[in-house]
N, CA and C atoms as an extended XYZ file, in Angstrom:
531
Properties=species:S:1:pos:R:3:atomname:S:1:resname:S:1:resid:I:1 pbc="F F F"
N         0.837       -1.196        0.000 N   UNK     1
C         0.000        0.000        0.000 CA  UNK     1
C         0.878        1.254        0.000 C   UNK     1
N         0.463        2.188       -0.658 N   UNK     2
C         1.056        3.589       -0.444 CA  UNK     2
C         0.339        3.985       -0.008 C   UNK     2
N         1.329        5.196        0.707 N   UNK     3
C         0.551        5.965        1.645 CA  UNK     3
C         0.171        7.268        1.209 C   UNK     3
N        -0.938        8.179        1.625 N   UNK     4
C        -1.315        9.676        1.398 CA  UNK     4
C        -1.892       10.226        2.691 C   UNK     4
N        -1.658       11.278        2.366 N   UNK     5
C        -2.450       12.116        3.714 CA  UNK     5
C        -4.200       12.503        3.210 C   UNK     5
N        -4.091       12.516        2.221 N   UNK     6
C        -5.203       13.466        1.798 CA  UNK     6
C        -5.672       12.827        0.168 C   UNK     6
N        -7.054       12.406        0.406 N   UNK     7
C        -7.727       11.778       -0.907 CA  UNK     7
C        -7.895       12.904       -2.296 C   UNK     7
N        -7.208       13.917       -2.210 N   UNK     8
C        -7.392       15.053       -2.843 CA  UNK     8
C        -5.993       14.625       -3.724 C   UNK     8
N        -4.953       14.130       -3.403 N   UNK     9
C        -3.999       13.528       -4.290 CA  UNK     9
C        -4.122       12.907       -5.497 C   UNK     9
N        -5.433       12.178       -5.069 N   UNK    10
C        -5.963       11.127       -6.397 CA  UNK    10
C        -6.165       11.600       -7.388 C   UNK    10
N        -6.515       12.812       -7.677 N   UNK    11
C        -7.643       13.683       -8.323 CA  UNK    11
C        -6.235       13.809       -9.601 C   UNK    11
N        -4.728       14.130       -9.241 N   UNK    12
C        -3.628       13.960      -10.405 CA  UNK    12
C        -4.119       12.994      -11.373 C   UNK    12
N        -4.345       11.542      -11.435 N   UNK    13
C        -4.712       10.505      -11.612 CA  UNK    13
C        -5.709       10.430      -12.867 C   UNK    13
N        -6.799       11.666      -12.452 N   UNK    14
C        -7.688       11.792      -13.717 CA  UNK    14
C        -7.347       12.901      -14.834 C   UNK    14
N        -7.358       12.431      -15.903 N   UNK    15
C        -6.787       13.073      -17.564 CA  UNK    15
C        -7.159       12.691      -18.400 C   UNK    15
N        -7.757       13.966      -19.433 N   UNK    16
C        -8.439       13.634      -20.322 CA  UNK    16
C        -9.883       13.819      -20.098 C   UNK    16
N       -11.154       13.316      -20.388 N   UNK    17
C       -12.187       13.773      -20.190 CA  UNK    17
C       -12.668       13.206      -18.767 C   UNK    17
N       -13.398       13.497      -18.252 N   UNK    18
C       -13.486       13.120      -16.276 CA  UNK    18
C       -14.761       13.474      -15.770 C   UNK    18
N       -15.145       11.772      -15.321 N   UNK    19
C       -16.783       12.113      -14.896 CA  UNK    19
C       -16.374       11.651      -13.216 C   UNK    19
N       -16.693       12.771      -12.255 N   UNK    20
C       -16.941       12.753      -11.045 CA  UNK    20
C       -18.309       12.341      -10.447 C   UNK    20
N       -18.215       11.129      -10.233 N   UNK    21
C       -19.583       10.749      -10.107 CA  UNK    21
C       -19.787       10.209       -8.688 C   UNK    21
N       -20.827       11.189       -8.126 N   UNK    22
C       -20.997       11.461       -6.892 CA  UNK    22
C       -20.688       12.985       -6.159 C   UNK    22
N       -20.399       13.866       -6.948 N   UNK    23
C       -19.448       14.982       -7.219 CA  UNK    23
C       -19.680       15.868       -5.817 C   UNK    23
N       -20.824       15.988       -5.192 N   UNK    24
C       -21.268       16.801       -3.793 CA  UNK    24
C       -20.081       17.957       -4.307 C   UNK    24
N       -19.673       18.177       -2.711 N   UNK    25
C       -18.812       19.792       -3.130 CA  UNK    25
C       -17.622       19.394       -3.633 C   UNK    25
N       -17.245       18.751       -4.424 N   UNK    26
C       -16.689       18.851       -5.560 CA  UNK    26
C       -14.457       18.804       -4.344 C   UNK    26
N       -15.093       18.609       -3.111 N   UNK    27
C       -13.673       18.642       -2.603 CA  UNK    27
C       -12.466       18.088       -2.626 C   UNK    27
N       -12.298       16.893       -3.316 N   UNK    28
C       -10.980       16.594       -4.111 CA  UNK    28
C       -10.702       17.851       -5.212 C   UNK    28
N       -11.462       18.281       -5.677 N   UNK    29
C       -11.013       19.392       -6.647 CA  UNK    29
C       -10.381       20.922       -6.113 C   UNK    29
N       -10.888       20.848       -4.270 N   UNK    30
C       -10.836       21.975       -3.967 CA  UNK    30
C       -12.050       22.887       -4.069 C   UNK    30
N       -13.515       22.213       -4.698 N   UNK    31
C       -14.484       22.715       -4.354 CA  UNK    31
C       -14.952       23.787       -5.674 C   UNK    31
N       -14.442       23.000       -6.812 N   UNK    32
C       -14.518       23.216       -7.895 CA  UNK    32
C       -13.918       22.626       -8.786 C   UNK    32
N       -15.216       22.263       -9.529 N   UNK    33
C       -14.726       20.976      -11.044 CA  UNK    33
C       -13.715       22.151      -12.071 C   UNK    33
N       -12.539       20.966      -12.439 N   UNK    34
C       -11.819       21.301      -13.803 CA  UNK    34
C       -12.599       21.809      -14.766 C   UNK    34
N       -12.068       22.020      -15.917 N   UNK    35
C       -13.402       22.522      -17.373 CA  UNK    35
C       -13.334       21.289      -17.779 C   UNK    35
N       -12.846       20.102      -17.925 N   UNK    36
C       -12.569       19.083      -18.365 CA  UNK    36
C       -13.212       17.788      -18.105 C   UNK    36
N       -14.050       18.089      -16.567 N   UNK    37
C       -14.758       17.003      -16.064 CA  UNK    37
C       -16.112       17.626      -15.968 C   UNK    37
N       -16.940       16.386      -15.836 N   UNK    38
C       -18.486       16.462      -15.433 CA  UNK    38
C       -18.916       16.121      -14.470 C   UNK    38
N       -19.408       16.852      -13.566 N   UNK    39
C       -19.918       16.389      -11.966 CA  UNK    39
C       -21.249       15.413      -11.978 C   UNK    39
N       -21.655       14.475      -11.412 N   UNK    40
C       -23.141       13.729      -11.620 CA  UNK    40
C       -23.062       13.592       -9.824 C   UNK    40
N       -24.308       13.981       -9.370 N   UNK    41
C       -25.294       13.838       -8.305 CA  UNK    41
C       -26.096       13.711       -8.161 C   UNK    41
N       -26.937       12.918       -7.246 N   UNK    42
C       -28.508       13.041       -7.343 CA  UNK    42
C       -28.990       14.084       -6.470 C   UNK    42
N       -27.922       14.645       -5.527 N   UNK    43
C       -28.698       15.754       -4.968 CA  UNK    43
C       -27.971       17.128       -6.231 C   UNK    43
N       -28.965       18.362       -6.453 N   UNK    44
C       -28.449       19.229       -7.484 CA  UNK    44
C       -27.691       20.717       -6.684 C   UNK    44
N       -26.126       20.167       -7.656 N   UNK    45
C       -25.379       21.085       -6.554 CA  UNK    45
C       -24.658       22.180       -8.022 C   UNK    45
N       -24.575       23.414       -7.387 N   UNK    46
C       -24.062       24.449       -8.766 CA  UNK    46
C       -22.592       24.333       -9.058 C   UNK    46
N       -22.775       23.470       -9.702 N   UNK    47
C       -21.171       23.336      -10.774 CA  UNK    47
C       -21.137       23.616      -12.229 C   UNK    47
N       -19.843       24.107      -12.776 N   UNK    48
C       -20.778       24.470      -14.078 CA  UNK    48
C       -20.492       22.377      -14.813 C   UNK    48
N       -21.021       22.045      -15.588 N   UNK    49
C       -20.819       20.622      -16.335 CA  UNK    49
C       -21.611       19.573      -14.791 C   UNK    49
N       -22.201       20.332      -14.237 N   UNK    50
C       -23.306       19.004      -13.601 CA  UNK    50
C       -24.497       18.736      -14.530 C   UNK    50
N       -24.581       17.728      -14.000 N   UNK    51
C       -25.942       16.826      -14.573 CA  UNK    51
C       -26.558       15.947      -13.802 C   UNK    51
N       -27.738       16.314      -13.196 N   UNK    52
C       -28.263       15.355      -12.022 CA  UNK    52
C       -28.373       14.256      -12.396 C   UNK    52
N       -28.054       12.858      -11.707 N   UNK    53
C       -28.159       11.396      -12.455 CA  UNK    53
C       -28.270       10.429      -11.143 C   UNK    53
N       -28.198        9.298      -11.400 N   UNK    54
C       -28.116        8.855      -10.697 CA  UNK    54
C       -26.625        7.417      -10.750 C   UNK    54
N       -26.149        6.650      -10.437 N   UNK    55
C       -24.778        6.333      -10.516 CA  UNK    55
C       -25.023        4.951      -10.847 C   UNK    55
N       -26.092        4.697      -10.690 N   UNK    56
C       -26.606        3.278      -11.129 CA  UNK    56
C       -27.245        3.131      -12.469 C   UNK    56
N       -27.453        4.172      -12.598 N   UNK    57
C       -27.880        4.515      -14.420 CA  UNK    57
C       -27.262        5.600      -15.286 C   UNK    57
N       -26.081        5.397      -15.251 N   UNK    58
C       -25.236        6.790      -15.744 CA  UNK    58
C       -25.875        7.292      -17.254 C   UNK    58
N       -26.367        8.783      -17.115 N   UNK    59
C       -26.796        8.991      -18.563 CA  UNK    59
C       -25.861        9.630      -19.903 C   UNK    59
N       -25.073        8.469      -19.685 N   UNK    60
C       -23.819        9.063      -21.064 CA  UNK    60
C       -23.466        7.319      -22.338 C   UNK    60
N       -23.101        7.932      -23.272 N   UNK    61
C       -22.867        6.619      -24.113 CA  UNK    61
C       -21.810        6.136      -23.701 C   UNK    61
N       -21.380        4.756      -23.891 N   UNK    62
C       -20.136        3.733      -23.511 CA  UNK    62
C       -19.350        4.902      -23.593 C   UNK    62
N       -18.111        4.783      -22.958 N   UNK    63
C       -16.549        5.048      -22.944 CA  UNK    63
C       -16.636        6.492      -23.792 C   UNK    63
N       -17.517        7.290      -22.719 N   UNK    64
C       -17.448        8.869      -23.550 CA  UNK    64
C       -16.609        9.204      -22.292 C   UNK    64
N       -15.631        8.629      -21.576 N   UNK    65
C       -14.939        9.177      -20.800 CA  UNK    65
C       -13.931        8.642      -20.964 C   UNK    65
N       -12.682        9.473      -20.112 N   UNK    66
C       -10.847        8.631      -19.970 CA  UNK    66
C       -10.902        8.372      -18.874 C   UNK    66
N       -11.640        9.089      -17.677 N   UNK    67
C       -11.441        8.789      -16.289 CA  UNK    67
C       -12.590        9.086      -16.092 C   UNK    67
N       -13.157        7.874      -14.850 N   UNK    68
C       -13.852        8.184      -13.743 CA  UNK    68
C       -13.915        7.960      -12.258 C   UNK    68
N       -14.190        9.279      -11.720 N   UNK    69
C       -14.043        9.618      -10.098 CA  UNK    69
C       -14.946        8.743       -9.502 C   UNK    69
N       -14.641        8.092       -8.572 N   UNK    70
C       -15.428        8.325       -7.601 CA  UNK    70
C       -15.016        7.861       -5.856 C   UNK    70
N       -15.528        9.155       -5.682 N   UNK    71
C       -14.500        9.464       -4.177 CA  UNK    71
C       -15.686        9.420       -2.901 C   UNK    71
N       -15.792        8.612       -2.170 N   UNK    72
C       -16.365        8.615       -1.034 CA  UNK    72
C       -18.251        8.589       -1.235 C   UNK    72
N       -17.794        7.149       -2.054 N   UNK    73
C       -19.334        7.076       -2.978 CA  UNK    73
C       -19.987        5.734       -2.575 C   UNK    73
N       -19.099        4.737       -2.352 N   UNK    74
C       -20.035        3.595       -2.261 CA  UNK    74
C       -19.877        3.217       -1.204 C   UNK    74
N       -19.180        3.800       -0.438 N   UNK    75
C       -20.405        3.310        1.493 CA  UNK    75
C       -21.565        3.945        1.431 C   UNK    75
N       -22.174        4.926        0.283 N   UNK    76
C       -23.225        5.483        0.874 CA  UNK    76
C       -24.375        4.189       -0.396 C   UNK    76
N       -24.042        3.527       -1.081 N   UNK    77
C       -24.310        2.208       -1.962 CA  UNK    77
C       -24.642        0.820       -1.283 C   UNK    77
N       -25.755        0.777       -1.197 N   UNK    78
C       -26.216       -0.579       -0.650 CA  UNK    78
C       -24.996       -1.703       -1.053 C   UNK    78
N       -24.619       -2.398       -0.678 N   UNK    79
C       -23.700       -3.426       -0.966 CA  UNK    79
C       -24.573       -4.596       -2.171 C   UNK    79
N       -25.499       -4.204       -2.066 N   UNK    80
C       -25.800       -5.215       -3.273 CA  UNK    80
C       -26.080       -4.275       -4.729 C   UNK    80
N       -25.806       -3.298       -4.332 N   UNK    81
C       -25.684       -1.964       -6.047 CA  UNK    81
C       -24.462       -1.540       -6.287 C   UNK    81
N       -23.486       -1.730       -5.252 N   UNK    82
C       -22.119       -1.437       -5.504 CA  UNK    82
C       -21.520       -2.149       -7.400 C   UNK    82
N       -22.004       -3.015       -7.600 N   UNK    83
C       -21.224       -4.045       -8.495 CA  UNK    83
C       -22.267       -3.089       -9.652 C   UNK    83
N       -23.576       -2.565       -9.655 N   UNK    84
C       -23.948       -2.206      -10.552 CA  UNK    84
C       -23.495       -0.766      -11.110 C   UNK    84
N       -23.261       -0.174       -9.719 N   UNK    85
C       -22.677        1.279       -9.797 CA  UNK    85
C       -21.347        1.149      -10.709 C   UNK    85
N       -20.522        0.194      -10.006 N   UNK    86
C       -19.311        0.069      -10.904 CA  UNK    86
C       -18.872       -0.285      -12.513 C   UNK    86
N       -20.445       -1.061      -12.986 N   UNK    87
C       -20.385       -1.935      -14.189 CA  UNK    87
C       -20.660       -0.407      -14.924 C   UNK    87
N       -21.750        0.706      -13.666 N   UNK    88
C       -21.675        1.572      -14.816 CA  UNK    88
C       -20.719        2.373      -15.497 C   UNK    88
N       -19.659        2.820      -14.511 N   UNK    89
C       -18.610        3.667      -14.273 CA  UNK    89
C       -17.999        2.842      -15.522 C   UNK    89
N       -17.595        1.607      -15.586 N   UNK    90
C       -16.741        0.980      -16.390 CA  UNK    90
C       -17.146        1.101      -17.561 C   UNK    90
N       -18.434        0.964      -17.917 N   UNK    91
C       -18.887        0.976      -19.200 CA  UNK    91
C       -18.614        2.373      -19.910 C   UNK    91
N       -18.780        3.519      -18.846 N   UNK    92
C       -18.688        4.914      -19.861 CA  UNK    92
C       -17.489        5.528      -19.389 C   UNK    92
N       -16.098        4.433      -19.167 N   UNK    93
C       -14.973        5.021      -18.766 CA  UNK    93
C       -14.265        4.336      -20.002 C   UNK    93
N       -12.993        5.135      -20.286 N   UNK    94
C       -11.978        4.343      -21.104 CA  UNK    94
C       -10.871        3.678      -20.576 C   UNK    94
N       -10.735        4.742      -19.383 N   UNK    95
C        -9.065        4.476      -19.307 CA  UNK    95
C        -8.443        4.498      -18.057 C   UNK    95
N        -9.341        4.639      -16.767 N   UNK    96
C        -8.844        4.621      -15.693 CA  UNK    96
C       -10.202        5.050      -14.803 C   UNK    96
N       -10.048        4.258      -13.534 N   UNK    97
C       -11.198        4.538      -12.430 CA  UNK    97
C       -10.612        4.745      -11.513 C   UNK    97
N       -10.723        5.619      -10.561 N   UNK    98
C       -10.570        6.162       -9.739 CA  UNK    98
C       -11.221        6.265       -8.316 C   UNK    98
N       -11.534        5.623       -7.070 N   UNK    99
C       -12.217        5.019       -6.003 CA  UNK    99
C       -11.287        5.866       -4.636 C   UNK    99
N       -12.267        6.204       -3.825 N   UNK   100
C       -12.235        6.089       -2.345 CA  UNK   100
C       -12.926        5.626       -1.816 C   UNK   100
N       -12.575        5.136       -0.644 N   UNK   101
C       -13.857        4.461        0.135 CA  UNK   101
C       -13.094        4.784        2.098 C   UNK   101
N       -13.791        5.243        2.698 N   UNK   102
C       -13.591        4.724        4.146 CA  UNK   102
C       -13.022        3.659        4.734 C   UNK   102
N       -12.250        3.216        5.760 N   UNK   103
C       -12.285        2.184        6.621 CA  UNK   103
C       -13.456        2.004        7.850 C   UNK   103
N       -13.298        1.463        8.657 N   UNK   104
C       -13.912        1.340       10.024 CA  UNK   104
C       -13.634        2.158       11.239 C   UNK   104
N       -12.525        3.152       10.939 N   UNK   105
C       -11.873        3.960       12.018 CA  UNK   105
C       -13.171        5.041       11.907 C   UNK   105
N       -12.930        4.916       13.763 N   UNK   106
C       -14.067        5.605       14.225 CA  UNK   106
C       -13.852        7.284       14.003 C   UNK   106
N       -12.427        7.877       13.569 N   UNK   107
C       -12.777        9.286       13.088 CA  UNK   107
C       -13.608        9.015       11.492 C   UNK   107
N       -13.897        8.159       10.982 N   UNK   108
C       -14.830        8.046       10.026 CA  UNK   108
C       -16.255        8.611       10.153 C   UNK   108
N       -16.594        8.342       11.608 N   UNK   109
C       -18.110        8.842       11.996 CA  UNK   109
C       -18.257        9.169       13.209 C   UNK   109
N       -17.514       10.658       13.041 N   UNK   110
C       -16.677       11.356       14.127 CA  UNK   110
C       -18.121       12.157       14.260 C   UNK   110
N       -18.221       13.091       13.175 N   UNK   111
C       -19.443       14.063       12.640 CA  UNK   111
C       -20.354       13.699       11.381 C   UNK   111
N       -20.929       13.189       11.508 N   UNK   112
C       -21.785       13.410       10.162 CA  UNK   112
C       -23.212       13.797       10.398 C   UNK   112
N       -23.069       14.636        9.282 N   UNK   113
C       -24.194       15.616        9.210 CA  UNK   113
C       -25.025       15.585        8.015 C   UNK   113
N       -26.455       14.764        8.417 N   UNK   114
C       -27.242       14.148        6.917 CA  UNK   114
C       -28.272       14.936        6.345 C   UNK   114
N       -27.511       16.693        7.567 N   UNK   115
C       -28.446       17.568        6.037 CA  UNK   115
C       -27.274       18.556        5.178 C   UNK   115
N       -25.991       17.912        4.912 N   UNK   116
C       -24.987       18.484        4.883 CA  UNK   116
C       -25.307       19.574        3.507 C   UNK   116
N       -26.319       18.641        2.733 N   UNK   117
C       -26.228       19.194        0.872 CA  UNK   117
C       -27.077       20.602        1.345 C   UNK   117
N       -27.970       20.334        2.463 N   UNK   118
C       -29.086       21.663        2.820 CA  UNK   118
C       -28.429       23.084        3.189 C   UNK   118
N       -27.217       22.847        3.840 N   UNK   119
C       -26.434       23.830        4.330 CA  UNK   119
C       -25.548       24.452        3.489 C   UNK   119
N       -25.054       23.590        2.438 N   UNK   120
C       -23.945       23.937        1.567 CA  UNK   120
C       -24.524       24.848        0.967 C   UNK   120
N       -23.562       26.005        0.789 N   UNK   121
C       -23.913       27.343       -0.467 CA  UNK   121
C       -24.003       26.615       -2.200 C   UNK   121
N       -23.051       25.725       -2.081 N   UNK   122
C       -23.436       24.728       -3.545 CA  UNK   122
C       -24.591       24.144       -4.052 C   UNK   122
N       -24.936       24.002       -2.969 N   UNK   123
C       -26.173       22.756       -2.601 CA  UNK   123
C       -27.324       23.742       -3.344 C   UNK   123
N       -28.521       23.402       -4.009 N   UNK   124
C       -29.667       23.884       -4.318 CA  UNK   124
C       -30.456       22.621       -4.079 C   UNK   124
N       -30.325       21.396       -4.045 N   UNK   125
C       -31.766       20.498       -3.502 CA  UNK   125
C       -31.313       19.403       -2.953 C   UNK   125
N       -31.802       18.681       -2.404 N   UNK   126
C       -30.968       17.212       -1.882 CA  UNK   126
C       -32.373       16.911       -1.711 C   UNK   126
N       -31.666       15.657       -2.536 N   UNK   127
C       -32.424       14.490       -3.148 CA  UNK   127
C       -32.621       13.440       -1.793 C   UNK   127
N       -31.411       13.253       -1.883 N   UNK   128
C       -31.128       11.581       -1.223 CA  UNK   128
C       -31.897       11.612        0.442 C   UNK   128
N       -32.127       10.889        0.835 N   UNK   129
C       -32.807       10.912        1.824 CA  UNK   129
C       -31.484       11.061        3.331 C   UNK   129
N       -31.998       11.774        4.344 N   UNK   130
C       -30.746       12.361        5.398 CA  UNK   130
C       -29.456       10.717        5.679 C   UNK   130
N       -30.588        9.594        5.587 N   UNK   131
C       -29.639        8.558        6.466 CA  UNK   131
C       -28.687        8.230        5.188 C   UNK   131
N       -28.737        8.368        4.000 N   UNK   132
C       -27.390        7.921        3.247 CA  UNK   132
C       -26.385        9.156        3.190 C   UNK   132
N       -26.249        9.939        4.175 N   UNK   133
C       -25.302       10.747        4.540 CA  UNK   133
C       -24.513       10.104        5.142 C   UNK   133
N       -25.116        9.011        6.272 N   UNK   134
C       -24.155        8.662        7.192 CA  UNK   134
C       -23.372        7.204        6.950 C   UNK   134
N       -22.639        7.116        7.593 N   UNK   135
C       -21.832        6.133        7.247 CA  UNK   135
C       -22.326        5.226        8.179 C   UNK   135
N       -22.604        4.055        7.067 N   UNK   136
C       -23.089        2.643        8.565 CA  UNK   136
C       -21.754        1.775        8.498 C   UNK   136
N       -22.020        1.423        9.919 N   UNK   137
C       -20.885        0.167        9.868 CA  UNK   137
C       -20.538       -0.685        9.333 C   UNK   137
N       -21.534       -1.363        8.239 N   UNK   138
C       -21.240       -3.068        8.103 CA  UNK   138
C       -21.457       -2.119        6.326 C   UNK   138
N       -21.221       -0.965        5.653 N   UNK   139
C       -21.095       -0.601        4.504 CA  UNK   139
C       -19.593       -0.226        4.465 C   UNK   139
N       -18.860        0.407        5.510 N   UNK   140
C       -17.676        0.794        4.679 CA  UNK   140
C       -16.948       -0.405        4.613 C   UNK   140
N       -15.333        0.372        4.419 N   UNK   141
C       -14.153       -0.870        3.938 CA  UNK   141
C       -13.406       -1.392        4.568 C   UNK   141
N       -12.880       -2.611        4.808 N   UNK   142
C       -11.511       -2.946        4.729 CA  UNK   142
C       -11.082       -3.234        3.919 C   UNK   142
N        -9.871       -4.114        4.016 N   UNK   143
C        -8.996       -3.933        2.843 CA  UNK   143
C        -9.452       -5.424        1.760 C   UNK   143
N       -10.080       -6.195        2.316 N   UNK   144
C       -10.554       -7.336        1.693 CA  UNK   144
C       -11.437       -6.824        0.970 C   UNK   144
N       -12.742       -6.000        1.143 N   UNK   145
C       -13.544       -5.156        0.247 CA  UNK   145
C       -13.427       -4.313       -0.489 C   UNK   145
N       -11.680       -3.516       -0.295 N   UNK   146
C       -11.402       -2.662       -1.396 CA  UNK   146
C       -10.884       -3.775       -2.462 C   UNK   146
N       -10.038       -4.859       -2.385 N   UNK   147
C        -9.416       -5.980       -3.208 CA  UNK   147
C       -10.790       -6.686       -3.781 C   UNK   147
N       -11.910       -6.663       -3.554 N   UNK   148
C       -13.056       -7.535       -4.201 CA  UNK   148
C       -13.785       -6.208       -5.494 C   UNK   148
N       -13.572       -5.014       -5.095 N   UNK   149
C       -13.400       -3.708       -5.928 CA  UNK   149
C       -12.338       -3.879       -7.049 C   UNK   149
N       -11.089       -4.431       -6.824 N   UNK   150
C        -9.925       -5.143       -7.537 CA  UNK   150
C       -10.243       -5.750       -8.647 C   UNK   150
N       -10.923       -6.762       -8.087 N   UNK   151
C       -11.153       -8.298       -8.954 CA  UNK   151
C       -12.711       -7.990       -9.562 C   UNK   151
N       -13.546       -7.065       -9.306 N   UNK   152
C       -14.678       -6.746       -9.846 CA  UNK   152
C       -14.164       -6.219      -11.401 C   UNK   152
N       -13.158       -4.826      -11.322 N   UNK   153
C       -12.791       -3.753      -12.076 CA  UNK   153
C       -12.092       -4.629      -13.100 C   UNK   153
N       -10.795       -5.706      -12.371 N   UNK   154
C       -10.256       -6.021      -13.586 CA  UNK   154
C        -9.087       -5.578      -14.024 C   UNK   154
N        -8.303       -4.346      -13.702 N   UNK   155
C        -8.258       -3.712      -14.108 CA  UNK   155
C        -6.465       -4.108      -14.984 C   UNK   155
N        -5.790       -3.313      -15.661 N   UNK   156
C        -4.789       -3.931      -16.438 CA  UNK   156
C        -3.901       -3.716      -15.153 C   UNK   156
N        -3.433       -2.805      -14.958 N   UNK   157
C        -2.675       -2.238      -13.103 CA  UNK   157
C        -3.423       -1.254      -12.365 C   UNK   157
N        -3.281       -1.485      -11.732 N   UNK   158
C        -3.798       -0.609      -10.036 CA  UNK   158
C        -2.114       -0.439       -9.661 C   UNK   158
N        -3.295        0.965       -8.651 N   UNK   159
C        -1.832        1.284       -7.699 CA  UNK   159
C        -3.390        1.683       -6.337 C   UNK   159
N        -2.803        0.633       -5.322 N   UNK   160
C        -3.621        1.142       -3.992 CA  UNK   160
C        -3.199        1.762       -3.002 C   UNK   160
N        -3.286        2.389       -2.086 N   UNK   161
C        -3.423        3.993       -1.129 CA  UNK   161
C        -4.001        3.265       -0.257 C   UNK   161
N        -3.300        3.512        1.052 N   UNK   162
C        -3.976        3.569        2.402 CA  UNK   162
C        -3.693        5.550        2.498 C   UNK   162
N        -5.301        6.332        2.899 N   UNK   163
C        -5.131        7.608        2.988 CA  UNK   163
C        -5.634        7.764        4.612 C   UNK   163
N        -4.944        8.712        4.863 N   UNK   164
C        -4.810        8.564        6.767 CA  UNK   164
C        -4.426        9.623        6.994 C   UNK   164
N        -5.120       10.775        7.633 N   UNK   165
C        -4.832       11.827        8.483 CA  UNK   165
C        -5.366       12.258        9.701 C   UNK   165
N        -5.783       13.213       10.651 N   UNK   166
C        -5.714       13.309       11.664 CA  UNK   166
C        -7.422       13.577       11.823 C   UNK   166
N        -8.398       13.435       10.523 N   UNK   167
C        -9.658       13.952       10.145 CA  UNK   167
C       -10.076       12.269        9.781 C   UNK   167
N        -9.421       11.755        8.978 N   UNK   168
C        -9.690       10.585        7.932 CA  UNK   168
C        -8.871        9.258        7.929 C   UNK   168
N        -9.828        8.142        7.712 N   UNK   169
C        -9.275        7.018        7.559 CA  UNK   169
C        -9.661        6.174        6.200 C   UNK   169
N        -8.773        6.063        5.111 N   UNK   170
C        -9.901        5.141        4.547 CA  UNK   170
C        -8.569        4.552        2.926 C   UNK   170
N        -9.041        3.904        2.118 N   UNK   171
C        -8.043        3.637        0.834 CA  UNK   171
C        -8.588        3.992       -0.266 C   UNK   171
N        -7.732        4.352       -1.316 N   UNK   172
C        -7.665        4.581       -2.626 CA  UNK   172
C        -7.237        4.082       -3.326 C   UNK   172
N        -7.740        3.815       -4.969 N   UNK   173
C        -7.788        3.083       -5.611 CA  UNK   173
C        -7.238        3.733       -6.962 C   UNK   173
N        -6.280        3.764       -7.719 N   UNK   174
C        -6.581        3.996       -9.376 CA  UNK   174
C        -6.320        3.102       -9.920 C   UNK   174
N        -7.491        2.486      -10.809 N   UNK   175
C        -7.124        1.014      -11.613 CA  UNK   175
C        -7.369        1.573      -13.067 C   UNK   175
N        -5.970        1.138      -13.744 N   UNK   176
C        -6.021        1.440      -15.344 CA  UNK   176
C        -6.826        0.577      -15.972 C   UNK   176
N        -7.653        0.443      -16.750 N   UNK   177
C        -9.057       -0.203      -17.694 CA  UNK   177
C        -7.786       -0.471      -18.981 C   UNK   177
């Protein structure tokens, strides 16, 4: 595993055209999308290149992308839609996917706040209902569930991230397609 402080590193990783899917405030970017990528949420947040969607039905044709994000997306994914979320990502990606996910460390669900999209100045509606804000226990990761993410994707090489700071616990993923 390599190590990072900060899941905002990953974000180098995506090049070329870039669908952030799950995009909320956009904070791997610093809280603003590139011109180069497209944000998808189901709650509707002001970015310019959003498109409300949903991640289980991505509305774009096969491999109209080089990279796709997605950062701190599928603990909030029933474990039995995870594999569909991903088949979608893969299908309208070309060339690289890009994953965070949580561990079990309890600064994971230190604060969470499940009207977070209501408060945000970004935020104009939230969709999703308050409890998939929060992180449940038996949804996030270890490292056996980020490696079954591995063997789902396929991918030609990966490079995996344990990311760990004094806020966050959790791993990262970029697997080349």
């Amino acid at each position: 595993l390599l190590r990072i402080r900060d899941r905002r590193e990953l974000v180098k990783y995506a090049a070329g055209r870039v669908l952030d899917i799950g995009v909320k405030d956009a904070y791997p970017w610093g809280g603003r999308l590139p011109l180069n990528a497209v944000g998808l949420d189901l709650d509707v947040w002001k970015h310019e290149n959003f498109v409300q969607g949903d991640a289980r039905a991505l509305p774009f044709r096969d491999k109209s992308f080089d990279a796709c994000v997605l950062m701190e997306l599928l603990e909030h994914v029933d474990p039995s839609e995870r594999q569909l979320v991903l088949g979608e990502a893969l299908r309208v990606c070309s060339k690289r996917i890009i994953v965070t996910v949580p561990d079990k460390d309890p600064r994971n669900f230190a604060n969470p706040d499940p009207e977070y999209c209501k408060k945000h100045p970004l935020c104009t509606e939230q969709v999703t209902p308050p409890e998939l804000h929060e992180h449940k226990p038996d949804w996030v990761f270890d490292l056996s569930k980020v490696l079954e993410l591995v063997e789902f994707i396929k991918p030609k090489n990966y490079l995996l991230f344990k990311v760990e700071n004094e806020f966050y616990s959790g791993y990262g993923l970029v697997a080349d397609l």
